[in-house]
DSSP file (Angstrom, degrees, kcal/mol; ACC not computed):
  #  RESIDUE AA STRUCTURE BP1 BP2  ACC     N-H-->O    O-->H-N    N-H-->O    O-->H-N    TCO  KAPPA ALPHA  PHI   PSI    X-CA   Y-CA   Z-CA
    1    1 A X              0   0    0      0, 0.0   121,-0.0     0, 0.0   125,-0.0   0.000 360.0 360.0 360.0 155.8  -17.0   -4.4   -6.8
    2    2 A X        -     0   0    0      1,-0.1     2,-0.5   120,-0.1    29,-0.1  -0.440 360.0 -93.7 -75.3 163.0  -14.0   -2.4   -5.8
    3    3 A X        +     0   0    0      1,-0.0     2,-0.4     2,-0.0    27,-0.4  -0.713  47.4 179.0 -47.2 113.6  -11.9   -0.7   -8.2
    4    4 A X        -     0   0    0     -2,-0.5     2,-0.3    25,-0.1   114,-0.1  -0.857  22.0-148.1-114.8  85.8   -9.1   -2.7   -9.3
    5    5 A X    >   -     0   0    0     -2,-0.4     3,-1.9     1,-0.1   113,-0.0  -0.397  15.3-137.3 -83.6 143.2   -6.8   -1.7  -11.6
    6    6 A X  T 3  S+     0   0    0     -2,-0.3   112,-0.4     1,-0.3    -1,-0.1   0.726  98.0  59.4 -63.9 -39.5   -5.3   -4.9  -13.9
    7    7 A X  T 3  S+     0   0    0    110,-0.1    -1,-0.3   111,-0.1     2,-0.2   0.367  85.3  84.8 -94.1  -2.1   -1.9   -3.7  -13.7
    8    8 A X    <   -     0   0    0     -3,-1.9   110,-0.3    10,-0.1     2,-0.2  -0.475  68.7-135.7-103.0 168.3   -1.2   -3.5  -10.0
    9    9 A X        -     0   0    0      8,-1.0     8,-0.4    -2,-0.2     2,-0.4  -0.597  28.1-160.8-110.6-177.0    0.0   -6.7   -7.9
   10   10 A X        -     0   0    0     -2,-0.2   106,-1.4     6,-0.2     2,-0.3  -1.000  11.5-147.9-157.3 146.1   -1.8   -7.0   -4.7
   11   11 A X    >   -     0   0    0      4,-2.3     3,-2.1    -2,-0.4     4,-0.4  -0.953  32.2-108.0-138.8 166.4   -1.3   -8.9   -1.1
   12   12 A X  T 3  S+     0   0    0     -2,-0.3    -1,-0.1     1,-0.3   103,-0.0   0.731 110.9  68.5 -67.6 -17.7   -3.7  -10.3    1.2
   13   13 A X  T 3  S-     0   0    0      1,-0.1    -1,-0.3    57,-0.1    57,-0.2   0.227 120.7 -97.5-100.6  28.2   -3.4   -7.8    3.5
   14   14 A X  S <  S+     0   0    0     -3,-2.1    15,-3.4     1,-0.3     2,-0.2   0.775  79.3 113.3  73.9  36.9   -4.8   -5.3    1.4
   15   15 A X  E     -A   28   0A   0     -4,-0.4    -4,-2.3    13,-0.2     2,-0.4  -0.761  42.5-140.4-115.1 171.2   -1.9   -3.3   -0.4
   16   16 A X  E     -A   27   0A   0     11,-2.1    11,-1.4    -6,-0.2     2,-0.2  -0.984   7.2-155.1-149.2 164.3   -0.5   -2.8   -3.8
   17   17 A X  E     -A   26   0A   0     -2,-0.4    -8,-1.0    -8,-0.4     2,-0.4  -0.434  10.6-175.5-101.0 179.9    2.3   -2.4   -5.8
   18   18 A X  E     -A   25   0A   0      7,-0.6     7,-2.3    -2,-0.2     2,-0.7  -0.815  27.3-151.1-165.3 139.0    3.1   -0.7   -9.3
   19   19 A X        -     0   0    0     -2,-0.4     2,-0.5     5,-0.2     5,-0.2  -0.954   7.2-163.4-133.0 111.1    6.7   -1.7   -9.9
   20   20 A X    >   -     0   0    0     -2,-0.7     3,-2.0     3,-0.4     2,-0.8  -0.916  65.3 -57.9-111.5 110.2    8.2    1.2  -12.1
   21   21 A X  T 3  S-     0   0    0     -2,-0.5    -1,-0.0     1,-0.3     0, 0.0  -0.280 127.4 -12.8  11.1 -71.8   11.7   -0.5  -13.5
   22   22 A X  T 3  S+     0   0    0     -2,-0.8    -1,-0.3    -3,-0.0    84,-0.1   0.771 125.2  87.8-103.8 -31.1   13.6   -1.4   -9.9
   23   23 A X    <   -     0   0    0     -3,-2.0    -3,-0.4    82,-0.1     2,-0.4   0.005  64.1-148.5 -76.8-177.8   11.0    0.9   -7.5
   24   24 A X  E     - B   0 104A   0     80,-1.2    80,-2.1    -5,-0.2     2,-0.4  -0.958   2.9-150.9-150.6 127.3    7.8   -0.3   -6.1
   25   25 A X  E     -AB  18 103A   0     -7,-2.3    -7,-0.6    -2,-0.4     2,-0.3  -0.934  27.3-178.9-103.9 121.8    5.1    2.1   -5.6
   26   26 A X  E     +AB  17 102A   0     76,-2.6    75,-2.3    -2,-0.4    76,-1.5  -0.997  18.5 124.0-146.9 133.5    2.7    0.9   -2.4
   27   27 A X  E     -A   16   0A   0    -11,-1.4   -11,-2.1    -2,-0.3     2,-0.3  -0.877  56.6 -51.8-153.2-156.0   -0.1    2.0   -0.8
   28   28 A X  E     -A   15   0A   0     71,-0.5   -13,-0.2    -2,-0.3     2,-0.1  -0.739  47.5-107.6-105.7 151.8   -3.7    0.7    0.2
   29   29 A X     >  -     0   0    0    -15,-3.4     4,-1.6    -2,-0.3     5,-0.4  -0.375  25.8-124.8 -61.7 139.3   -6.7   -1.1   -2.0
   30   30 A X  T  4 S+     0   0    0    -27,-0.4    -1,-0.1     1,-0.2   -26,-0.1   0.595 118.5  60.2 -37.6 -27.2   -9.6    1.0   -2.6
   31   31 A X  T  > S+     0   0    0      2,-0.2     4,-1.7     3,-0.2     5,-0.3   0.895 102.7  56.9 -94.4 -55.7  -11.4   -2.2   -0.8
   32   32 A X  H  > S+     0   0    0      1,-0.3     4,-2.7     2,-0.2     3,-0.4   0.946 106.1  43.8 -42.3 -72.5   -9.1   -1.3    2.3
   33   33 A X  H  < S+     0   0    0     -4,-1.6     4,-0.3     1,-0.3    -1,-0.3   0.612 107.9  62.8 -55.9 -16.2  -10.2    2.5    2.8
   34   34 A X  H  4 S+     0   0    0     -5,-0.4    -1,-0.3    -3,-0.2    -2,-0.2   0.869 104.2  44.4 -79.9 -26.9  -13.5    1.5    2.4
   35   35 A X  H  < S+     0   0    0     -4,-1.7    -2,-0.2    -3,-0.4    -3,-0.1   0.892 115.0  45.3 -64.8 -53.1  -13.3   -0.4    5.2
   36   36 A X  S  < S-     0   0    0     -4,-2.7    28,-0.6    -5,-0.3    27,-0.5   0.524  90.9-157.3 -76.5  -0.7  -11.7    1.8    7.2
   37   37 A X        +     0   0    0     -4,-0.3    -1,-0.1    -5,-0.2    -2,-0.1  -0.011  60.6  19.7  47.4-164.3  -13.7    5.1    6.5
   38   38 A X  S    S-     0   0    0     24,-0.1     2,-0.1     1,-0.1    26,-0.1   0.027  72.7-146.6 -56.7 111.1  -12.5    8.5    7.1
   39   39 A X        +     0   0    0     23,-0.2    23,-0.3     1,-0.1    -1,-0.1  -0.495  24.5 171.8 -76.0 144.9   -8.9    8.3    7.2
   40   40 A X        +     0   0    0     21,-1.5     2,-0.3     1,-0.4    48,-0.2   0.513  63.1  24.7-131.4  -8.3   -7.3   11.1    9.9
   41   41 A X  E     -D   61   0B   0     20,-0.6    20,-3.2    47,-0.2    -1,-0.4  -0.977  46.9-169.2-178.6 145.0   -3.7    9.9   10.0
   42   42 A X  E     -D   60   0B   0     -2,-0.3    18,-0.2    42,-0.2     2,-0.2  -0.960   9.3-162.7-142.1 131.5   -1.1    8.3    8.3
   43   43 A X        +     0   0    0     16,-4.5     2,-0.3    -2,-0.3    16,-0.2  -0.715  25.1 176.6 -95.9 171.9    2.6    7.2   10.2
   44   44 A X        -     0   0    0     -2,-0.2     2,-0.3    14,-0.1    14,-0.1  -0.818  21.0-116.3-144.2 169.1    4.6    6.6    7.5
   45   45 A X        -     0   0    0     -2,-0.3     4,-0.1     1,-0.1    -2,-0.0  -0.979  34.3 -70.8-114.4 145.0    8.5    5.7    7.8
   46   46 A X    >   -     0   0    0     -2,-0.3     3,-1.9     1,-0.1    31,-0.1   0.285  33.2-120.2  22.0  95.1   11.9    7.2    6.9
   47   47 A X  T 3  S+     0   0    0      1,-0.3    31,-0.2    31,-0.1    -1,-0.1  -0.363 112.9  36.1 -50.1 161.7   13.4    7.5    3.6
   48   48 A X  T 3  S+     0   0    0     29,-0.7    -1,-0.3     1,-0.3    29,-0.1   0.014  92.9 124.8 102.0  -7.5   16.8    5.3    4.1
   49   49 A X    <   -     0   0    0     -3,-1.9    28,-2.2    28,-0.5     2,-0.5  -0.453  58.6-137.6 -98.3 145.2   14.6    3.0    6.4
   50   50 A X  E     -F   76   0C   0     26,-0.2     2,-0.2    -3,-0.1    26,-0.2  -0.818  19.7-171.4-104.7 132.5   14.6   -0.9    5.2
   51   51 A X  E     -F   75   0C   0     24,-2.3    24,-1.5    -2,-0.5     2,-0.3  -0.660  12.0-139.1-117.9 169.2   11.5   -2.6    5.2
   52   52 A X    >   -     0   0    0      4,-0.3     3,-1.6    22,-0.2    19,-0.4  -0.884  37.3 -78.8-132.8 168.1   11.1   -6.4    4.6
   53   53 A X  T 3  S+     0   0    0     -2,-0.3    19,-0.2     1,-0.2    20,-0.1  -0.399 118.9   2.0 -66.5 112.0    8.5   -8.6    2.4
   54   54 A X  T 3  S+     0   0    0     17,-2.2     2,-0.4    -2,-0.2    -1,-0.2   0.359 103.8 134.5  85.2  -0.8    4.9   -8.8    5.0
   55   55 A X    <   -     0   0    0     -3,-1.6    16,-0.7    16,-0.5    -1,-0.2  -0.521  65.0-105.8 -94.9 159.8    6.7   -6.7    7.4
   56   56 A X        +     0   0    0     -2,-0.4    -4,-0.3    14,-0.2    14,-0.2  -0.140  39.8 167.0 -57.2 165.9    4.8   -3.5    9.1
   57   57 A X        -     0   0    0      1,-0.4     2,-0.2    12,-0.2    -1,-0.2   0.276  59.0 -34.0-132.4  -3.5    6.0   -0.3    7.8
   58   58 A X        -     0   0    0     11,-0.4    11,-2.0   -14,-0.1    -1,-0.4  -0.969  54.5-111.8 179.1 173.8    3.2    2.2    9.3
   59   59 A X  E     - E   0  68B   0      9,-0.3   -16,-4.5    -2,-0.2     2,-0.4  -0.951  10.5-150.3-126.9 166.1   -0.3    2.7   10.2
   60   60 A X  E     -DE  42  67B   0      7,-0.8     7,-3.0    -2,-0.3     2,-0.3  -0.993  16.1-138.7-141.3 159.3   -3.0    4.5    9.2
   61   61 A X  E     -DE  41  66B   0    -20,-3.2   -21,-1.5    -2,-0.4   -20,-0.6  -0.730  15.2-178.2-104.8 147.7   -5.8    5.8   11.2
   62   62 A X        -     0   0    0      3,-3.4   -23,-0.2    -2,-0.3   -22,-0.2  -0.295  43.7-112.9-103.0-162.5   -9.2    6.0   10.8
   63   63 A X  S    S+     0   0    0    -27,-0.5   -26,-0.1    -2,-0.1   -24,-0.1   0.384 126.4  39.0 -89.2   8.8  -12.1    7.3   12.8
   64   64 A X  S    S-     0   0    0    -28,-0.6     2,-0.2     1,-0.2   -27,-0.1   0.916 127.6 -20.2 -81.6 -52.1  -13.1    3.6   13.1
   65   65 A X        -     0   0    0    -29,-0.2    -3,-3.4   -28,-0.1     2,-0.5  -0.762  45.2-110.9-166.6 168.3   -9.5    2.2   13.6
   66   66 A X  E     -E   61   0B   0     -5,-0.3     2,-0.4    -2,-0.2    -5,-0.2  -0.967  37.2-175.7-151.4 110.6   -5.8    1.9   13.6
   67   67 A X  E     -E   60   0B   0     -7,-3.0    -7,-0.8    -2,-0.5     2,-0.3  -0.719  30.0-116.0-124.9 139.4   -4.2   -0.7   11.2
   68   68 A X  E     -E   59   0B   0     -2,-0.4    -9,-0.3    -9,-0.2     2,-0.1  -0.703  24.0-136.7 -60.8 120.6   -0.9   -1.8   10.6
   69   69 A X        -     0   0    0    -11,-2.0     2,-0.8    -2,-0.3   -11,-0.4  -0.337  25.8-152.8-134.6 132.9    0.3   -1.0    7.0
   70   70 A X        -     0   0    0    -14,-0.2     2,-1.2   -57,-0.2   -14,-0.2  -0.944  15.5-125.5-116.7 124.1    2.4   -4.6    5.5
   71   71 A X        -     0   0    0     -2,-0.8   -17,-2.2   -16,-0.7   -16,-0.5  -0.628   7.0-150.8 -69.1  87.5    5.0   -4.2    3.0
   72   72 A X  S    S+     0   0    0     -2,-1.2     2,-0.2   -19,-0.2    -1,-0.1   0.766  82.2  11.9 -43.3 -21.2    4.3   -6.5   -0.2
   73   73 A X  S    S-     0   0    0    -21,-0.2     2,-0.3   -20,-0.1   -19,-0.2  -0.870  80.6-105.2-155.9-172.4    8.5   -6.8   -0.8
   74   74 A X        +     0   0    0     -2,-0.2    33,-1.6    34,-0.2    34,-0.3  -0.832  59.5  94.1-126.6 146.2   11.8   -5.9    1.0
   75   75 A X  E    S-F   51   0C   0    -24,-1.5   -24,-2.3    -2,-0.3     2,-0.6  -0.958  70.3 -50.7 158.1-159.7   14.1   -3.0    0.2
   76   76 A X  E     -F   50   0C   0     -2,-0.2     2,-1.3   -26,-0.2    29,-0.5  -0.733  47.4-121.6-115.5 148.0   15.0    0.3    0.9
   77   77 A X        +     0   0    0    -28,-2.2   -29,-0.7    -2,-0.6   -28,-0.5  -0.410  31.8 174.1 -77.9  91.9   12.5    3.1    1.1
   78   78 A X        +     0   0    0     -2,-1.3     2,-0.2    25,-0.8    -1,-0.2   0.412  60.5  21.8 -83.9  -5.1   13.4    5.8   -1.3
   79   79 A X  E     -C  103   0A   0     24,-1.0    24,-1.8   -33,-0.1     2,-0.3  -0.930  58.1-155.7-161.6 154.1   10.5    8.1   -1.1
   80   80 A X  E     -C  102   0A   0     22,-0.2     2,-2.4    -2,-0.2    22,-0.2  -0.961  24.0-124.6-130.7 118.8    7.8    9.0    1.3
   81   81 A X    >   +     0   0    0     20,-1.8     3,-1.6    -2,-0.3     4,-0.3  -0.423  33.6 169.6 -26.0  51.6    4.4   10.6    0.6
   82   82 A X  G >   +     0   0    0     -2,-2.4     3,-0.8     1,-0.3    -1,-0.2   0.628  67.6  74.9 -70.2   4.8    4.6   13.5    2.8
   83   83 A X  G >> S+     0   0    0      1,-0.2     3,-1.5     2,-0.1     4,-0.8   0.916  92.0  74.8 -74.6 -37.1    1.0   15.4    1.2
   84   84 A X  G <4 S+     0   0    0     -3,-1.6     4,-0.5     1,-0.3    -1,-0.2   0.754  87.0  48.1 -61.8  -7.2   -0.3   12.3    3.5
   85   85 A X  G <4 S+     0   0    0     -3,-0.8    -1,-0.3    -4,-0.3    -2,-0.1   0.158 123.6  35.5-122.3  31.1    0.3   13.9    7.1
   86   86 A X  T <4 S+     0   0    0     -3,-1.5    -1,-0.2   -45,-0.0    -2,-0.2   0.221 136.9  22.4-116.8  -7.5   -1.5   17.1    5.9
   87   87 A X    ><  +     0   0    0     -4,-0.8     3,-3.2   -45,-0.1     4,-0.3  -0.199  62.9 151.5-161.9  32.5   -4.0   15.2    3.7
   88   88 A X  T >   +     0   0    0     -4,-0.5     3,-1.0     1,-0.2     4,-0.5   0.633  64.8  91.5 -53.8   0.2   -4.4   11.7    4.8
   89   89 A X  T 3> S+     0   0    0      1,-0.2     4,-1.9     2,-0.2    -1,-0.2   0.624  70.9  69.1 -61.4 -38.4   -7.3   12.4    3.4
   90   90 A X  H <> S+     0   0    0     -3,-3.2     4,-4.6     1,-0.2     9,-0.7   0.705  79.1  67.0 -28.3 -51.2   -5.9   11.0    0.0
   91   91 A X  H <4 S+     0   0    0     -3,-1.0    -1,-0.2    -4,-0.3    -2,-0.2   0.870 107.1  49.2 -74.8 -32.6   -5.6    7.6    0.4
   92   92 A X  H  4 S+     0   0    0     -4,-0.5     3,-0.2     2,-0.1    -2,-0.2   0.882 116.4  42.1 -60.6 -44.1   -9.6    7.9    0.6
   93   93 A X  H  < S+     0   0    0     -4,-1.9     2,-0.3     1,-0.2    -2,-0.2   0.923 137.4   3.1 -69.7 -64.2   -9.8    9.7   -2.2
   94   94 A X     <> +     0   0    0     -4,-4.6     5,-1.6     1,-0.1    -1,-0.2  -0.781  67.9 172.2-130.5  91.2   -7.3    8.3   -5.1
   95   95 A X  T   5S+     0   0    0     -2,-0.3    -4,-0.1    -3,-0.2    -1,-0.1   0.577  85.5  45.5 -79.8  -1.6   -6.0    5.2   -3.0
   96   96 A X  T   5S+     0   0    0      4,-0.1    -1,-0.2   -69,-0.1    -2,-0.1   0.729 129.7  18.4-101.1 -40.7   -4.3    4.2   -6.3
   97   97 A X  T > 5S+     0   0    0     -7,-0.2     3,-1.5     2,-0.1    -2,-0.1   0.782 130.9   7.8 -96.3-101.7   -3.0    7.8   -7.0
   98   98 A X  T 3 5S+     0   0    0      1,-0.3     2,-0.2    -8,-0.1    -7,-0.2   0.936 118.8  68.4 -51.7 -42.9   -2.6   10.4   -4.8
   99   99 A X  T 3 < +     0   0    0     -5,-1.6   -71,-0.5    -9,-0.7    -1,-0.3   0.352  69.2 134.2 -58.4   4.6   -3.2    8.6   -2.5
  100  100 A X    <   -     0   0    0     -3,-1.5   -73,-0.2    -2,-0.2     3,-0.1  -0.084  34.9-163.4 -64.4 157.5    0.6    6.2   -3.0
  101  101 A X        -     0   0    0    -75,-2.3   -20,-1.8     1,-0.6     2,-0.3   0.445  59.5  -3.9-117.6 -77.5    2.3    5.7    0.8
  102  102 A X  E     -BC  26  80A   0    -76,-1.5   -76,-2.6   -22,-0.2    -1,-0.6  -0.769  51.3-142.5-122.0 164.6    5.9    4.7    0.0
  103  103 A X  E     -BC  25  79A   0    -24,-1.8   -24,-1.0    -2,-0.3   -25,-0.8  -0.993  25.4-167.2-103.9 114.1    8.3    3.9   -2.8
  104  104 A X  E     -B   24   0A   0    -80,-2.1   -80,-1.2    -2,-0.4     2,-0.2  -0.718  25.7-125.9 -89.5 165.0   11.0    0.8   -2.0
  105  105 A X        -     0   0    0    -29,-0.5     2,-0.3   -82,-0.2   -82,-0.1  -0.370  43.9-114.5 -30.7 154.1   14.0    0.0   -4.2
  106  106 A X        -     0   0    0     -2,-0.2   -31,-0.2   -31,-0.1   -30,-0.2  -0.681  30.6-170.5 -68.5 157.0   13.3   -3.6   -4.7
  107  107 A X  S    S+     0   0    0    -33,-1.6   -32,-0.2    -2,-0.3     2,-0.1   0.308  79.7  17.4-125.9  10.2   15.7   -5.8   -3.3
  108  108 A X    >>  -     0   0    0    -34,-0.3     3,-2.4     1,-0.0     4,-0.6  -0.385  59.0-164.1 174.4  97.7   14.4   -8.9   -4.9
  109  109 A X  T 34 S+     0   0    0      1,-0.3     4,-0.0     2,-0.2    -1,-0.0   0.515  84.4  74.3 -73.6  16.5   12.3   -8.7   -7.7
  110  110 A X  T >4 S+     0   0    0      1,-0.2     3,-1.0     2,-0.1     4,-0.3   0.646  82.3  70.8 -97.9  -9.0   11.2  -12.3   -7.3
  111  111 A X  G X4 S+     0   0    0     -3,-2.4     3,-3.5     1,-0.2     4,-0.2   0.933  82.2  70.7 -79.4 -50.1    8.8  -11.6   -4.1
  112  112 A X  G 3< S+     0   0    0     -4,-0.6     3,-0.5     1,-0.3    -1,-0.2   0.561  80.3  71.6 -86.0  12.3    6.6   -9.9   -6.1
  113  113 A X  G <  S+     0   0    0     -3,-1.0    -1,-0.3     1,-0.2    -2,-0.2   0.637  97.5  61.6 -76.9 -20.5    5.6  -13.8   -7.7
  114  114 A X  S <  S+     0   0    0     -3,-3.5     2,-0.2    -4,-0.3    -1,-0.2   0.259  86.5  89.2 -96.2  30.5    4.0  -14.0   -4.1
  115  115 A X  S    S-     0   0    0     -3,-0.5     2,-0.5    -4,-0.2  -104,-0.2  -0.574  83.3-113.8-111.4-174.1    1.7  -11.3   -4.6
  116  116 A X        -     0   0    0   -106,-1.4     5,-0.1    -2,-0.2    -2,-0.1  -0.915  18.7-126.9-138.3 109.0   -1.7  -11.8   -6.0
  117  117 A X     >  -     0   0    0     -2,-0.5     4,-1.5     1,-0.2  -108,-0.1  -0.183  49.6 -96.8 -35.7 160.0   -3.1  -10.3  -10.0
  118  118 A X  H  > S+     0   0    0   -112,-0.4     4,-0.7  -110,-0.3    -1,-0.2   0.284 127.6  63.6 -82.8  23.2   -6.3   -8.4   -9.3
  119  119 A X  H >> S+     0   0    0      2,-0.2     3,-1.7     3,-0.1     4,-1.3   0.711 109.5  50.5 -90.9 -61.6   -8.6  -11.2  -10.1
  120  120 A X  H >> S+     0   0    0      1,-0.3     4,-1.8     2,-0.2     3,-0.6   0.876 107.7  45.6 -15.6 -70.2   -6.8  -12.6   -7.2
  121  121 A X  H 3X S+     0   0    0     -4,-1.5     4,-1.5     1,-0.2     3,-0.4   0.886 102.3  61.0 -43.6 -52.2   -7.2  -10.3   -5.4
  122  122 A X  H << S+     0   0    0     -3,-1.7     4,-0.4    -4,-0.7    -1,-0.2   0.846 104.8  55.8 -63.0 -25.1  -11.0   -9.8   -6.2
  123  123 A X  H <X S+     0   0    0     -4,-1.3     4,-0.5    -3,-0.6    -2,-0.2   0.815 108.6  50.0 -69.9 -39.2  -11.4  -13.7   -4.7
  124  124 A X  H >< S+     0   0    0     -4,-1.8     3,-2.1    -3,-0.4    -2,-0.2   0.935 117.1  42.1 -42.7 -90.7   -9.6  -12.4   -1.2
  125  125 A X  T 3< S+     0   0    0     -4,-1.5    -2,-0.2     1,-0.3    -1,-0.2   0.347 102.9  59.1 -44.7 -16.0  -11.9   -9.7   -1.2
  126  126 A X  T 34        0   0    0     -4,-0.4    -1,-0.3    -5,-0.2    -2,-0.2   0.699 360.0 360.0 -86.6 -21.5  -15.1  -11.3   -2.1
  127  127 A X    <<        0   0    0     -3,-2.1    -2,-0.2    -4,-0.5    -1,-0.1   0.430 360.0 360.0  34.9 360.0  -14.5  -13.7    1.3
């Protein structure tokens, strides 16, 4: 089973959060990069840029594939991972840690009741 740490929220399309008092910390599930193999690129978007709840915000690349990256909540994007477009290599590595894509503001801490605990999460994943 994949790693899943207890404390993250999760969405079907295979990101998570860590909500540190109003931010949101988001990247991809361990379950996700496994899927995809060796990641070679990551687009990421803009600090100031406003993302909305399930909408894209980036891709990341693989040598398999190229997948759209979905944004578990809506706000404004206040920090960017930039080690990732020298080291996408990360997200493979500590997909929890180093591996983080963007930080939002929340703009509505009540979206994250539509995200899924990681037992949830493990039932997605289990198909």
């Amino acid at each position: 089973m994949s790693n899943l740490p207890q404390e993250l929220k999760y969405s079907k399309e295979h990101e998570w959060v860590r909500v540190e008092g109003n931010k949101a910390y988001i990247g991809i599930t361990d379950f996700a990069q496994s899927e995809l193999g060796d990641i070679v690129f990551v687009e990421l978007p803009e600090v100031g840029d406003e993302v909305v709840q399930n909408s894209t915000f980036g891709t990341v690349e693989s040598v398999k594939t190229v997948s759209d990256l979905y944004s578990p909540v809506s706000g404004e994007i206040v920090e960017v991972n930039e080690s990732l477009a020298d080291s996408p290599e990360k997200v493979n590595e500590s997909p929890y840690g180093d591996g983080w894509m963007i930080v939002v503001e929340l703009k509505d801490a009540g979206e994250l009741d539509n995200l899924l605990s990681a037992d949830q999460y493990a039932e997605v994943i289990k198909g």
